[in-house]
C-alpha positions as CSV (number, residue, x, y, z in Angstrom):
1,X,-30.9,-73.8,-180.7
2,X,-28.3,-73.2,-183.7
3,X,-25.6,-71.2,-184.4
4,X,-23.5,-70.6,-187.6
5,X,-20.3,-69.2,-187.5
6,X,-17.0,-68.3,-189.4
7,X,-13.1,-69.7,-187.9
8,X,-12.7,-65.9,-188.5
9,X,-15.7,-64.5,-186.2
10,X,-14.7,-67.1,-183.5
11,X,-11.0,-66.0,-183.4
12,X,-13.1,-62.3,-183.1
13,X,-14.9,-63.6,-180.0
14,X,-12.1,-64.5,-177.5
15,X,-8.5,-64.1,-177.1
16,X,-6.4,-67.0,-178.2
17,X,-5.3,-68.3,-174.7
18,X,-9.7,-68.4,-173.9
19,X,-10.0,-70.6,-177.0
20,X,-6.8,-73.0,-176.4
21,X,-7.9,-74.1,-173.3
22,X,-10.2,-77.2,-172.8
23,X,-14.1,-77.1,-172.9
24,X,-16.7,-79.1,-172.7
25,X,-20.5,-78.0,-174.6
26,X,-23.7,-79.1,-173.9
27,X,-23.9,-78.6,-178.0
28,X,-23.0,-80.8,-180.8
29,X,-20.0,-78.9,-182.8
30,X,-20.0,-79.6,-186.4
31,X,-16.6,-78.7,-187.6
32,X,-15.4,-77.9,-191.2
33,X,-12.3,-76.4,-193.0
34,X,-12.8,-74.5,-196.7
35,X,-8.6,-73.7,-196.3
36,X,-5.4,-74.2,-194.1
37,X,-5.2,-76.7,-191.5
38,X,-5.5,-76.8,-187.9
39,X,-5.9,-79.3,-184.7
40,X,-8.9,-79.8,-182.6
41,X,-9.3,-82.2,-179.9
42,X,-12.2,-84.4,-179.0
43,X,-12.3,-86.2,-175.3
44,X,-8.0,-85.4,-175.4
45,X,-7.5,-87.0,-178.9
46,X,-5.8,-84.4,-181.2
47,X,-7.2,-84.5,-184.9
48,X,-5.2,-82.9,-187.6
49,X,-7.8,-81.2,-190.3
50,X,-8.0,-80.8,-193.7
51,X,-10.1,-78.9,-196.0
52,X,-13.2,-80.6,-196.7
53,X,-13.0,-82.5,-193.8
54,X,-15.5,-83.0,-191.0
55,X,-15.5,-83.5,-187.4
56,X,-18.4,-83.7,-185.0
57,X,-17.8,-83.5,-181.2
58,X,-20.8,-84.3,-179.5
59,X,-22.4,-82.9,-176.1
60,X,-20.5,-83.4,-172.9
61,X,-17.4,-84.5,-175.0
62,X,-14.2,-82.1,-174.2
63,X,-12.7,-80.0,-176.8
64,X,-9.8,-77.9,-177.0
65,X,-9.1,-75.5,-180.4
66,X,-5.3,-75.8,-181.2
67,X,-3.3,-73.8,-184.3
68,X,-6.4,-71.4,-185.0
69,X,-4.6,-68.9,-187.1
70,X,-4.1,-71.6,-190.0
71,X,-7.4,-72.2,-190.9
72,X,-10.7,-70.4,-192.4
73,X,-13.9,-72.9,-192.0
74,X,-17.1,-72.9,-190.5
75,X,-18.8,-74.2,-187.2
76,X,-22.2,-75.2,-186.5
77,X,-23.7,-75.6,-183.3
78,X,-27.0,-77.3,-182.4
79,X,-29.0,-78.4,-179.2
80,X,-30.0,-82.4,-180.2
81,X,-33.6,-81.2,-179.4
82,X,-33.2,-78.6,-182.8
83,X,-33.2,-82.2,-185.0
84,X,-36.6,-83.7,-186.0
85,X,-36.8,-87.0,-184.0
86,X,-36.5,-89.0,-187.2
87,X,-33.8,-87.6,-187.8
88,X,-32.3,-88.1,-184.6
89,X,-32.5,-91.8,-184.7
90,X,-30.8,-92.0,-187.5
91,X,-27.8,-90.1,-187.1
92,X,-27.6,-91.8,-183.7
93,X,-27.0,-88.1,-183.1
94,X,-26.0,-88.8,-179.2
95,X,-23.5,-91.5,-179.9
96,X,-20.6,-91.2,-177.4
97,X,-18.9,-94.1,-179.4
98,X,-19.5,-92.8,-182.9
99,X,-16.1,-91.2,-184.6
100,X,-15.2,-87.6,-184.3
101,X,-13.5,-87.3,-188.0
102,X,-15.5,-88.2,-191.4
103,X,-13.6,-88.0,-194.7
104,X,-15.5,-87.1,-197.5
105,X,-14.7,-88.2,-201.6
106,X,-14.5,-85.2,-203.8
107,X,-17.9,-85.7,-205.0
108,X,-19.4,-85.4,-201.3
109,X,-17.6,-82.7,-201.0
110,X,-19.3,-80.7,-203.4
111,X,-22.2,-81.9,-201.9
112,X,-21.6,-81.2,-198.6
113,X,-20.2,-77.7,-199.7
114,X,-23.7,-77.0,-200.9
115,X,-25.3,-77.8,-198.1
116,X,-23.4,-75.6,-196.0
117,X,-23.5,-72.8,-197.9
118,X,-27.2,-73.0,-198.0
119,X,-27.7,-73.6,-194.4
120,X,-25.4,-70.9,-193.4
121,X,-27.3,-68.5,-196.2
122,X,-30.9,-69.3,-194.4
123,X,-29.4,-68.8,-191.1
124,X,-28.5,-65.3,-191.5
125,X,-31.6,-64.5,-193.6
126,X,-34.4,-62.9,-191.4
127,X,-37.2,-62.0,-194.0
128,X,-39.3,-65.2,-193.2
129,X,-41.8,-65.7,-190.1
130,X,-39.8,-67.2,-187.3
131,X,-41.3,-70.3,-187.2
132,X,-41.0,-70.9,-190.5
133,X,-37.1,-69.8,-190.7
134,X,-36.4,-72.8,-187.9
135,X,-38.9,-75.5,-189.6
136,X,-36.2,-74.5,-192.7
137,X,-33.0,-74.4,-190.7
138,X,-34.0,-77.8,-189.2
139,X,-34.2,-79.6,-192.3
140,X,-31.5,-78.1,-193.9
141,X,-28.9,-79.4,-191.0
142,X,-30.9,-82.7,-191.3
143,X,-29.7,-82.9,-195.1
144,X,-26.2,-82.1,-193.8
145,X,-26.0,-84.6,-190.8
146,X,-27.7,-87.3,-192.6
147,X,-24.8,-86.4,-195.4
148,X,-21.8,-86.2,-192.9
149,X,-22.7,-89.4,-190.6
150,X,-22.5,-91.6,-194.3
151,X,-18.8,-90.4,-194.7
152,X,-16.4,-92.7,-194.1
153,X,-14.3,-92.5,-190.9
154,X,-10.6,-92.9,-190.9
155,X,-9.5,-96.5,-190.3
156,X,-13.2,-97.8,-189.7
157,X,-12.7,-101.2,-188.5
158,X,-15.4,-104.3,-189.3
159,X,-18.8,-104.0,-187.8
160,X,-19.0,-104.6,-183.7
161,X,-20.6,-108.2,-182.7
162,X,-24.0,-107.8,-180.6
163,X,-22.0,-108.7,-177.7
164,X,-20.0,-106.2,-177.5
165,X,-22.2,-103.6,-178.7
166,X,-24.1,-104.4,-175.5
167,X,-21.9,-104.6,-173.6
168,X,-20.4,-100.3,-174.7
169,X,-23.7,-99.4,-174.0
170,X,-24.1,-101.0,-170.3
171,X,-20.9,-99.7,-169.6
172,X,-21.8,-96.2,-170.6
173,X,-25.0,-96.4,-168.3
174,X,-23.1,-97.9,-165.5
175,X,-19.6,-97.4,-165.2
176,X,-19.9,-95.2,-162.2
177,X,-21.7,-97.5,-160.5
178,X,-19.5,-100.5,-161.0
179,X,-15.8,-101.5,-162.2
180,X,-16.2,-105.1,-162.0
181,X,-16.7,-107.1,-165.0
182,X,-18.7,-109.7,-163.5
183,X,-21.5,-107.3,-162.9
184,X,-21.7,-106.2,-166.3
185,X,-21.7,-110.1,-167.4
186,X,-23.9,-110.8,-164.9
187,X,-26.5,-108.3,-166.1
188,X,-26.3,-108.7,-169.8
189,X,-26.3,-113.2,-169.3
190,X,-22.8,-113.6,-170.9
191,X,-20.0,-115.1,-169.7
192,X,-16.7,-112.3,-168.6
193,X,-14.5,-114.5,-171.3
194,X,-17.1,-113.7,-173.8
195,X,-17.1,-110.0,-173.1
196,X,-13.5,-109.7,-173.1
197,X,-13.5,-111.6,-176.1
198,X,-15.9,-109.5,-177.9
199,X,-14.2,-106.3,-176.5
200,X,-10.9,-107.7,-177.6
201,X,-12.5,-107.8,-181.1
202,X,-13.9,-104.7,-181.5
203,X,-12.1,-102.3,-179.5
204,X,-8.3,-104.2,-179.0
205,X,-8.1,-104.1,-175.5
206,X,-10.1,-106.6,-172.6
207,X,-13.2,-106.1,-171.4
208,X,-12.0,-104.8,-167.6
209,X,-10.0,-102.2,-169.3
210,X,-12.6,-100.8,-171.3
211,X,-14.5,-100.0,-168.2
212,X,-11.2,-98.7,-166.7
213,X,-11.0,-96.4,-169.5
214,X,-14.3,-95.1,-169.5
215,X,-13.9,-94.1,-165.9
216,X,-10.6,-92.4,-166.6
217,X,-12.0,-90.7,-169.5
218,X,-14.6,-89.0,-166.9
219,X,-12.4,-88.4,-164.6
220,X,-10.2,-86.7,-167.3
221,X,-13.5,-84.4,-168.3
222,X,-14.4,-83.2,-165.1
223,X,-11.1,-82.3,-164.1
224,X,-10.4,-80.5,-166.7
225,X,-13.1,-78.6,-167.3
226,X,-15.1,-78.4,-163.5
227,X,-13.5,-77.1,-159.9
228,X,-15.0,-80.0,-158.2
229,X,-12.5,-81.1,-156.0
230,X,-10.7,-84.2,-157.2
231,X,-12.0,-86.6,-154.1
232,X,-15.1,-85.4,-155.2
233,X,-15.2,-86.5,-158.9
234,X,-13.9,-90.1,-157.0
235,X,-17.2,-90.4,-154.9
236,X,-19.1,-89.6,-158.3
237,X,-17.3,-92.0,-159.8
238,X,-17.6,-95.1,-156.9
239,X,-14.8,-94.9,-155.5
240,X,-14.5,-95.5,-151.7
241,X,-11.9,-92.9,-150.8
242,X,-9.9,-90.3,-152.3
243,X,-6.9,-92.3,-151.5
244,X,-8.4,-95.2,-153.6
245,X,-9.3,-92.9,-156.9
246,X,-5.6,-91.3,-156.5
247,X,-4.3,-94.7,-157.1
248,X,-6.7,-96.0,-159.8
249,X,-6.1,-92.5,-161.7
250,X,-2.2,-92.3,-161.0
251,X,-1.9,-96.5,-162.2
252,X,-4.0,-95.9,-165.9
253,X,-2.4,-92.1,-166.6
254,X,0.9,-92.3,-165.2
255,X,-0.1,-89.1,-162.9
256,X,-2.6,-87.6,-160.3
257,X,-5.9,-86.3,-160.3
258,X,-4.3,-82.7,-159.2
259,X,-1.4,-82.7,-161.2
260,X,-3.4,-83.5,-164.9
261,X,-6.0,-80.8,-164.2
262,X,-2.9,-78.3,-163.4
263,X,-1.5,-79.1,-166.6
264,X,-4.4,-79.0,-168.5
265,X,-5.9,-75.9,-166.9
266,X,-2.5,-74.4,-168.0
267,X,-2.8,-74.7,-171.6
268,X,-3.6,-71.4,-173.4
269,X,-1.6,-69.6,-171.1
């Protein structure tokens, strides 16, 4: 349900070609450096990392460990279930939206140093009663999340409008069931110039290209990281024909289903 470990043990644990290529976890990865720097990417977005930094890659999301040999740190992974509920809710621990980087002041670092430490101390400890060792790991990474998700995030823009926050959310649920923007106004009563308006707002791009995206960025997950054959992942992902998700991927990426998940299956080796 949790796990605890050093940059140094996972370099240990598989050969550097294993670790470069791109993965995707049912596990939240909690990410921090104590020295060096290194990348990681999150869902195909490089992040360059600092000590005292944290990113947070969330279940389902793809990752990909870049310049390994720079960096000492520490990674935590976690089932969502191993949070209390509370907890939970208030992390928004599941958000595919929320940002993958947090930047903490000098004085949350010290904070969040402690917390660390203490976690990792009670995770390798073993003289309590089982039950009562996880009851103690679990609030101890609640202290830490609730810590890490009030960090700021690099460029945070102004808070989202209730449109659009909607209209993110119906879009996650449904965006392999429908492309069309007039279905999503439809179902959530607004107008598609309000939704792209909103979108425009909050994210910089319309409304019809959001959805776009989020079926791209799918697309992108699965083949990179499944063997399911790429007119496959197009019927998951409504498409009519193979022909017809060749030419929506090849249009928004600039090339085809086969050729992205040769080149990214390449990397590491």
């Amino acid at each position: 349900m949790i796990e605890i470990l050093t940059l140094a043990r996972l370099r240990a644990s598989g050969g550097a070609p294993a670790l470069a290529r791109p993965f995707r976890s049912d596990r939240h990865c909690l990410l921090t450096l104590t020295s060096g720097s290194m990348r990681h990417s999150v869902d195909f977005t490089e992040h360059d990392l600092a000590p005292g930094q944290w990113l947070w890659a969330r279940p389902g999301q793809v990752q990909q460990w870049g310049g390994l040999d720079g960096a000492e740190g520490t990674v935590i992974r976690f089932a969502t279930e191993f949070l209390d509920p509370d907890t939970a809710i208030g992390v928004c621990v599941d958000d595919p939206h929320a940002p993958a980087v947090r930047v903490p002041s000098s004085e949350d670092h010290a904070l969040l140093r402690a917390a660390t430490t203490q976690l990792q101390w009670e995770h390798s400890a073993d003289k309590l009663p089982l039950d009562t060792r996880l009851q103690v790991l679990r609030h101890l990474l609640a202290v830490l999340v609730l810590r890490v998700v009030s960090l700021p995030a690099p460029q945070a823009g102004p808070d989202p409008s209730e449109v659009y926050l909607a209209f993110r959310d119906a879009v996650e649920r449904d965006y392999a069931n429908s492309r069309r923007l007039s279905d999503y106004a439809e179902a959530l009563a607004y107008s598609p110039r309000t939704l792209s308006r909103a979108t425009l707002a909050a994210a910089g791009i319309p409304a019809k290209e959001f959805i776009d995206r989020r079926v791209v960025l799918e697309a992108k997950r699965m083949l990179a990281c499944s063997s399911i054959p790429a007119a496959r992942i197009g019927e998951r992902l409504g498409f009519s024909s193979a022909t017809n998700f060749n030419k929506f991927f090849t249009q928004r990426t600039g090339t085809t289903p086969i050729a992205f998940r040769d080149s990214a299956r390449s990397q590491g080796h």
